[in-house]
DOKOL-737836 format. One record per residue (C-alpha): z negated, y negated, x negated; residue number from 1; residue in three letters. Coordinates in Angstrom, 1 decimal, decimal comma. Example, Ala and Ser with C-alpha at 12.3 -4.5 7.8 and 13.67 -1.06 7.14 Angstrom:
<atoms>
        z        y        x   seq   type
     -7,8      4,5    -12,3     1    ALA
     -7,1      1,1    -13,7     2    SER
</atoms>
This chain:
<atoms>
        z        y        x   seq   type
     75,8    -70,0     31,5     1    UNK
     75,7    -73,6     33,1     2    UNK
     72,8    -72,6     35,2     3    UNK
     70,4    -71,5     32,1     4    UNK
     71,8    -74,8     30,2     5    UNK
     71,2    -76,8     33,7     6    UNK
     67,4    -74,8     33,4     7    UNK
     67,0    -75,7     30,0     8    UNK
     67,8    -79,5     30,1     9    UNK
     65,5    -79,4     33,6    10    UNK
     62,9    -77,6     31,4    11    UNK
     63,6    -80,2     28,1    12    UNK
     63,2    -83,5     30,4    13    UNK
     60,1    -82,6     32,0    14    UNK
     58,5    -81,5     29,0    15    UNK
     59,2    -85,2     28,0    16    UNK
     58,1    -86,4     31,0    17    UNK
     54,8    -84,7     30,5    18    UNK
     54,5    -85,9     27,2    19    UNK
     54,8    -89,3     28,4    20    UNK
     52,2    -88,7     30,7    21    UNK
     49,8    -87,1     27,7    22    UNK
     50,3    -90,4     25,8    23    UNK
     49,7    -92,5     28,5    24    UNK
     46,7    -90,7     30,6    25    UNK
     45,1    -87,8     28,2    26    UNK
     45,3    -84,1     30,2    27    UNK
     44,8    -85,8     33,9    28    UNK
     48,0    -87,9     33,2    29    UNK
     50,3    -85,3     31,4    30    UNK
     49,2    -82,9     35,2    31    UNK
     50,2    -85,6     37,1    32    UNK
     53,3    -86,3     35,6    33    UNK
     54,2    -82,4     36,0    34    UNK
     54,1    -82,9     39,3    35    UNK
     55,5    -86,3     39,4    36    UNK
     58,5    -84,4     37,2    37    UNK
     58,5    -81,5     39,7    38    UNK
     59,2    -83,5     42,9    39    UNK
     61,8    -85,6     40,9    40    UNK
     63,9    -82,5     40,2    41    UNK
     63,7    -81,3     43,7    42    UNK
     65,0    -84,8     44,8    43    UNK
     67,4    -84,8     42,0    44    UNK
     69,0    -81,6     42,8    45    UNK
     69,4    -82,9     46,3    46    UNK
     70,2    -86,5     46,5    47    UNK
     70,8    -87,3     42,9    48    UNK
     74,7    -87,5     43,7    49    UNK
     73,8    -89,7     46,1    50    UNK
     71,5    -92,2     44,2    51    UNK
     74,5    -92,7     41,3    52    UNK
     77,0    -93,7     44,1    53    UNK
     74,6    -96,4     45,3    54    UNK
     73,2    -97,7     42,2    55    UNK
     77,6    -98,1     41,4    56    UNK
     77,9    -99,8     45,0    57    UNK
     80,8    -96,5     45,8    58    UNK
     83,0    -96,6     48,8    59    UNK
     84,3    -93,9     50,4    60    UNK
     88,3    -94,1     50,7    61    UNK
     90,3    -91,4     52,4    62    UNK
     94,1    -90,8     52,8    63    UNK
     94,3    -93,9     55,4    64    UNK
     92,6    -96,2     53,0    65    UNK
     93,8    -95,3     49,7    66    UNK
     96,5    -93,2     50,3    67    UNK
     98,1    -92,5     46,5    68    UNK
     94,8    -92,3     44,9    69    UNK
     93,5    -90,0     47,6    70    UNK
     96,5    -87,5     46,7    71    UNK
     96,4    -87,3     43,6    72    UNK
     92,7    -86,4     43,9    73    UNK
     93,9    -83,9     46,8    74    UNK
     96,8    -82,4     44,7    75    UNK
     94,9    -81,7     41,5    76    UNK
     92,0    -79,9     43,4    77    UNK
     94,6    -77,8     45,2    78    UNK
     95,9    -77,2     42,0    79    UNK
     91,9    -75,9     39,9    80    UNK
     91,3    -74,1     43,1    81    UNK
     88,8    -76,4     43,7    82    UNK
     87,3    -77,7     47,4    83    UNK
     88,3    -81,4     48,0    84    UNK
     85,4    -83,7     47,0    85    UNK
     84,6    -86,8     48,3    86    UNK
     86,5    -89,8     46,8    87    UNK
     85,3    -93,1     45,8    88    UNK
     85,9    -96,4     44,2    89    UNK
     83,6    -98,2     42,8    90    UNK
     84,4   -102,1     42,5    91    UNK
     85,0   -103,1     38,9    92    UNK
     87,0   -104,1     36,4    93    UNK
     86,3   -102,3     34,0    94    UNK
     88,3    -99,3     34,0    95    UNK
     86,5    -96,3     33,8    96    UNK
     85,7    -93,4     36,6    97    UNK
     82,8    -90,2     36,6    98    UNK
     82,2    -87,4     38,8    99    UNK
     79,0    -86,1     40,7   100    UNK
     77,5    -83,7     43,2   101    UNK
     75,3    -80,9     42,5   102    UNK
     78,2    -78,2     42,9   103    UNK
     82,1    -78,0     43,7   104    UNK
     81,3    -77,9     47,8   105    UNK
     79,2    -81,2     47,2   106    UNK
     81,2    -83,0     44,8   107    UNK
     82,5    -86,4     44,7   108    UNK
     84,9    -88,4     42,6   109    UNK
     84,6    -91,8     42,0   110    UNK
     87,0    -94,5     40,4   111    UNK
     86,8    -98,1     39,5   112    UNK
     89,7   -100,8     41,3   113    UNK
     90,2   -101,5     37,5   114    UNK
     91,2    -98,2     36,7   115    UNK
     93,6    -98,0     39,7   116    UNK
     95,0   -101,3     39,1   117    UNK
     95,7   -101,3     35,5   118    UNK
     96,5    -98,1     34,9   119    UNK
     99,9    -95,6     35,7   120    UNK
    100,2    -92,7     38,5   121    UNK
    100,2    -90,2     35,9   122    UNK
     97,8    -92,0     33,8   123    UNK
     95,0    -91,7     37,1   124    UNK
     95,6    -88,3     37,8   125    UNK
     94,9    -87,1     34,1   126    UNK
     91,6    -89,2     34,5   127    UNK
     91,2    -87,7     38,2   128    UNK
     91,9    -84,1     36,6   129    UNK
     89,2    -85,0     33,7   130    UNK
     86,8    -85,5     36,7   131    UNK
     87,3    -82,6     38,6   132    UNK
     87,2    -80,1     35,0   133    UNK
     83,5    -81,5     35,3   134    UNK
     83,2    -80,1     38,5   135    UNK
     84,9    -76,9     38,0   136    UNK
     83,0    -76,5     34,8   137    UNK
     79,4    -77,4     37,1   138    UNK
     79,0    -80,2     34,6   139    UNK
     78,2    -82,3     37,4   140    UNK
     74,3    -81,3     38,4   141    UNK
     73,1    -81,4     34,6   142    UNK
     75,3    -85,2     34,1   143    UNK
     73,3    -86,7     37,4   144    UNK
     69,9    -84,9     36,7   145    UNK
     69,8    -86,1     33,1   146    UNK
     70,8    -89,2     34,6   147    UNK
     67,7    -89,2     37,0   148    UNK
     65,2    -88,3     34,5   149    UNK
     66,4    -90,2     31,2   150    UNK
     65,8    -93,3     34,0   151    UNK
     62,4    -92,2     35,2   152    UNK
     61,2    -91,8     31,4   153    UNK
     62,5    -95,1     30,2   154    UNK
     60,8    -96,6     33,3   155    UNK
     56,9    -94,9     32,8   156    UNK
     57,2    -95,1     28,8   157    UNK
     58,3    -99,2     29,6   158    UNK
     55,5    -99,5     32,3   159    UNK
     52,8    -97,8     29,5   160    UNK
     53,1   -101,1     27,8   161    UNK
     51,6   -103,0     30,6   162    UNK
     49,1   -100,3     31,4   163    UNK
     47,7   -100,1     28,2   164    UNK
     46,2    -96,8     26,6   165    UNK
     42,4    -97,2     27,4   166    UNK
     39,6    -95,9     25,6   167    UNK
     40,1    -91,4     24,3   168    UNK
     36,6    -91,0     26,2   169    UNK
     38,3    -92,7     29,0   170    UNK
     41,5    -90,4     29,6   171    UNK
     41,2    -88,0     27,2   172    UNK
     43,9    -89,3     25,0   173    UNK
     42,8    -89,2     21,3   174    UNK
     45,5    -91,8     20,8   175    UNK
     44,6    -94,5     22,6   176    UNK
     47,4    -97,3     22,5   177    UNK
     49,3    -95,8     19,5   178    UNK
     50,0    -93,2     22,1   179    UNK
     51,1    -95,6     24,0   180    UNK
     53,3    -96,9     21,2   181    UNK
     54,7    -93,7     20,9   182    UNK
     55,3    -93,1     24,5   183    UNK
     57,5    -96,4     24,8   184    UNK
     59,4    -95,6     21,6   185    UNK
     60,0    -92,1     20,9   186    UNK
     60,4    -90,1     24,5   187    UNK
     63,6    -92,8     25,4   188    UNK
     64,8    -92,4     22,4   189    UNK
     64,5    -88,0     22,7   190    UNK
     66,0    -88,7     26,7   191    UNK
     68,6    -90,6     25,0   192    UNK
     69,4    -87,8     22,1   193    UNK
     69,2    -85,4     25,1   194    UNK
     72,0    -87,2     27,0   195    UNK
     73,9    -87,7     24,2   196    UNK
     74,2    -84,1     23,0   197    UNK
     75,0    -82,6     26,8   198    UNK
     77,5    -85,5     26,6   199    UNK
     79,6    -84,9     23,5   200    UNK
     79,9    -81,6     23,9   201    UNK
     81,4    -81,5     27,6   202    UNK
     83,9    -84,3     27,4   203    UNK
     86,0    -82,4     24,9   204    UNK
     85,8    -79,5     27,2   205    UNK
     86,7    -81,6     30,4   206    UNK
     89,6    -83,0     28,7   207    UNK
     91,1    -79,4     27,6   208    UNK
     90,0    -78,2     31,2   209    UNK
     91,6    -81,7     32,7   210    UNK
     95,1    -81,5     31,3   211    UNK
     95,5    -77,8     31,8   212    UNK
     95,1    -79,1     35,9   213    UNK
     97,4    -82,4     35,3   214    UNK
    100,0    -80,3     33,7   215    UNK
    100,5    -82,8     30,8   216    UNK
     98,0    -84,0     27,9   217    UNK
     99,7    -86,9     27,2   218    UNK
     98,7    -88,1     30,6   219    UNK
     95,3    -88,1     29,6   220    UNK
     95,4    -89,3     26,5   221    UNK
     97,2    -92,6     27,3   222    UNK
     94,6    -93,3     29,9   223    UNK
     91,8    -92,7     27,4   224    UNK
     93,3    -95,3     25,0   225    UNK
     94,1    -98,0     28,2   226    UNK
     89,8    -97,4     29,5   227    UNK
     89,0    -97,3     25,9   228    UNK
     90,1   -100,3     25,0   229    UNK
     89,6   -102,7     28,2   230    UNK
     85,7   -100,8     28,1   231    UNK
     84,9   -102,9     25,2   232    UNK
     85,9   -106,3     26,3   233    UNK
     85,2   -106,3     30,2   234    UNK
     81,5   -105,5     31,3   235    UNK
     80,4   -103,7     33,6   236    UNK
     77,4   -105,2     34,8   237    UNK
     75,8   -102,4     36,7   238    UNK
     76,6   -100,0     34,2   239    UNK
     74,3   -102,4     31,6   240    UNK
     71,4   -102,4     34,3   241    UNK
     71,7    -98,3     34,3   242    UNK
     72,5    -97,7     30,8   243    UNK
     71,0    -94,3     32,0   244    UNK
     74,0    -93,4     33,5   245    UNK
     76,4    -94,2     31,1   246    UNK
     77,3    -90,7     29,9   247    UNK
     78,5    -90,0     33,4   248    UNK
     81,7    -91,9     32,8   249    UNK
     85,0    -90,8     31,2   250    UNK
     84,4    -93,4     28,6   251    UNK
     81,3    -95,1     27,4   252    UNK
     81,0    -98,0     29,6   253    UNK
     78,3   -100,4     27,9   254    UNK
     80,4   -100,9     24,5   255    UNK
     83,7   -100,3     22,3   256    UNK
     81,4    -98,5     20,8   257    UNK
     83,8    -95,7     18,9   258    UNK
     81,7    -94,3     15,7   259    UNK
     81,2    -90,5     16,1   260    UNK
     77,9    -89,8     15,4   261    UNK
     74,4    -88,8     16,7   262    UNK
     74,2    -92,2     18,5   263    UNK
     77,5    -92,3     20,6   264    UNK
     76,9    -91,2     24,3   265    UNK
     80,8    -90,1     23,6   266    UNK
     83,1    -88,0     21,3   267    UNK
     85,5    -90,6     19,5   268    UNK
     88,1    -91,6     21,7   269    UNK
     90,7    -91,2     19,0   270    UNK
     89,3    -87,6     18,4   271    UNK
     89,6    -86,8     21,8   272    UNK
     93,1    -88,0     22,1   273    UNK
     94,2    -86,6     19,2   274    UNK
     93,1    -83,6     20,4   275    UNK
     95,3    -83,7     22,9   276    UNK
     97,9    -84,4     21,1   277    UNK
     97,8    -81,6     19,4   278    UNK
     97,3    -79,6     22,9   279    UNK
    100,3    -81,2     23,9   280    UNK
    102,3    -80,4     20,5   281    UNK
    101,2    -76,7     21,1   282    UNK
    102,8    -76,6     24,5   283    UNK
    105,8    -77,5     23,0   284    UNK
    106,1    -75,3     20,6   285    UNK
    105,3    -72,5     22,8   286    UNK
    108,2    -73,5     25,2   287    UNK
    110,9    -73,7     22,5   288    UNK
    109,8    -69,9     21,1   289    UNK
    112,0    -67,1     22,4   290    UNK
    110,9    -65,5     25,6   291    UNK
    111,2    -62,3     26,5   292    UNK
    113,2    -60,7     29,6   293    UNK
    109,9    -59,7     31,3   294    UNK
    108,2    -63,0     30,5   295    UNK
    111,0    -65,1     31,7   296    UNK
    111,0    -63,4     35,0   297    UNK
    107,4    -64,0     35,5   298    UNK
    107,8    -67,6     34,7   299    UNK
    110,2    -67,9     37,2   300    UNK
    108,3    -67,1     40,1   301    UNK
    105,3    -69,0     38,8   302    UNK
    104,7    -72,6     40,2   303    UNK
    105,6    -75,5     37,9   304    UNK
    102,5    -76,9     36,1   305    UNK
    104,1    -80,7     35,4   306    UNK
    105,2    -83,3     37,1   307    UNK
    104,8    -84,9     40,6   308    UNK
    108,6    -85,4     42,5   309    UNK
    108,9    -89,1     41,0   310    UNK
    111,8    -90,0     39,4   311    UNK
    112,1    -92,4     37,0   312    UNK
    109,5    -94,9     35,4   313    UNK
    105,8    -94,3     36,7   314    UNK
    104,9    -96,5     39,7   315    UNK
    101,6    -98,7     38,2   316    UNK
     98,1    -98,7     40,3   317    UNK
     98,0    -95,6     42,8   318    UNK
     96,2    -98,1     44,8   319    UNK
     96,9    -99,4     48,5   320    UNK
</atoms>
């Protein structure tokens, strides 16, 4: 299923891209942008993973260097079966984190010093747990290709303006500049709608996904009301020079912005903790019921799912 969706969206953006390139150019700009398109995806699949870290300024931290933060990452994969990715943090204040990597084997995590700082052990490992669902659930290829391409599109439709639409005998374009108009305008704004659908959709997913692997929703949703509300009063600059990335992170990372509706890059924070809420009020019910003989048994040779061998009040900032 995630590899037709990833096909689709490939399919979606390029189709966009081409349009572009019919606005701008006639029929000998809308071929060349299908090749233009076609090499970007090959170089997105590939290195797309790579391109995010940079443009975030990542470092790569491992169990010498970050210690706490690197085992919780470790734990939690051991736990979804998952490979260990690659761990990062990203220098910010804002707290926020995302995930990348074109498939579990190449995957990487990466983590703001804001988010680390500010926020408990078990509040980062429901955050860390969020990240990796998006691996496990090969969310991870369509967020960077989207990524990629909503970019590249903003950046031709924006460089139309200067270029200008010519003559229709010129390229072919029976437009002329109001193509161009609607090249700058309208194929951001579908990239954008584009994003945002993929977006909403797989956040509510990660976060089921994320605190079956933490053990505890209520992990996760204290740290999405901690990132949501220190998101919209500390910036993060690089995130406002790529606003094509934003739907990478956990929370939206240009605004406060918390109205659910076709415009948000991201479900409503207070639907998405309320959700799990409610995960976490089923969990409970489920553990007070009566249990039969052969359940109990088999519950007692399971592994516990909660909890991490600290006693006492949560250390804060898994960070060293």
């Amino acid at each position: 299923m995630n590899i037709v969706r990833t096909a689709m969206l490939l399919a979606v953006m390029t189709a966009l891209f081409m349009g572009v390139g019919l606005l701008i150019g006639g029929k000998g700009g809308m071929m060349i942008a299908f090749f233009v398109a076609l090499a970007m995806n090959i170089f997105s699949y590939w290195n797309s993973d790579r391109m995010v870290l940079s443009m975030y300024g990542a470092k790569e931290v491992d169990e010498r260097s970050a210690p706490e933060y690197y085992g919780i990452v470790r734990d939690l994969a051991a736990r979804a079966g998952l490979p260990m990715p690659r761990v990062y943090v990203i220098n910010s204040d804002q707290p926020n984190a995302f995930a990348t990597g074109r498939n579990p084997e190449n995957a990487a995590v990466a983590a703001s010093t804001g988010l680390l700082h500010s926020l408990s052990y078990e509040e980062v490992a429901g955050v860390m747990a969020h990240e990796l669902a998006h691996v496990q659930n090969r969310d991870t290829l369509t967020m960077t290709i989207t990524a990629t391409i909503a970019g590249a599109i903003s950046m031709l439709a924006n460089f139309a303006m200067f270029f200008g639409g010519g003559s229709s005998r010129e390229n072919n374009n029976p437009l002329g500049f109001v193509g161009v108009l609607i090249a700058a305008i309208v194929a951001p704004f579908a990239a954008m709608l584009v994003q945002m659908a993929i977006s909403r959709t797989r956040e509510y997913s990660a976060d089921r996904r994320g605190a079956e692997i933490c053990g505890n929703p209520l992990w996760l949703a204290s740290a999405l009301k901690k990132i949501a509300i220190a998101a919209g009063r500390i910036p993060n600059e690089e995130a406002e020079h790529n606003p094509a990335t934003a739907h990478m992170f956990i929370i939206n990372p240009l605004s406060g912005e918390r109205m659910d509706n076709l415009f948000s890059t991201h479900p409503n924070t207070e639907n998405r903790i309320a959700a799990l809420e409610e995960m976490a009020r089923g969990a409970r019910q489920r553990s007070t019921e009566p249990v039969r003989a052969d359940t109990a048994v088999r519950k007692s040779r399971s592994v516990p799912t909660t909890g991490w061998g600290r006693g006492g009040e949560p250390p804060k900032g898994p960070w060293s």
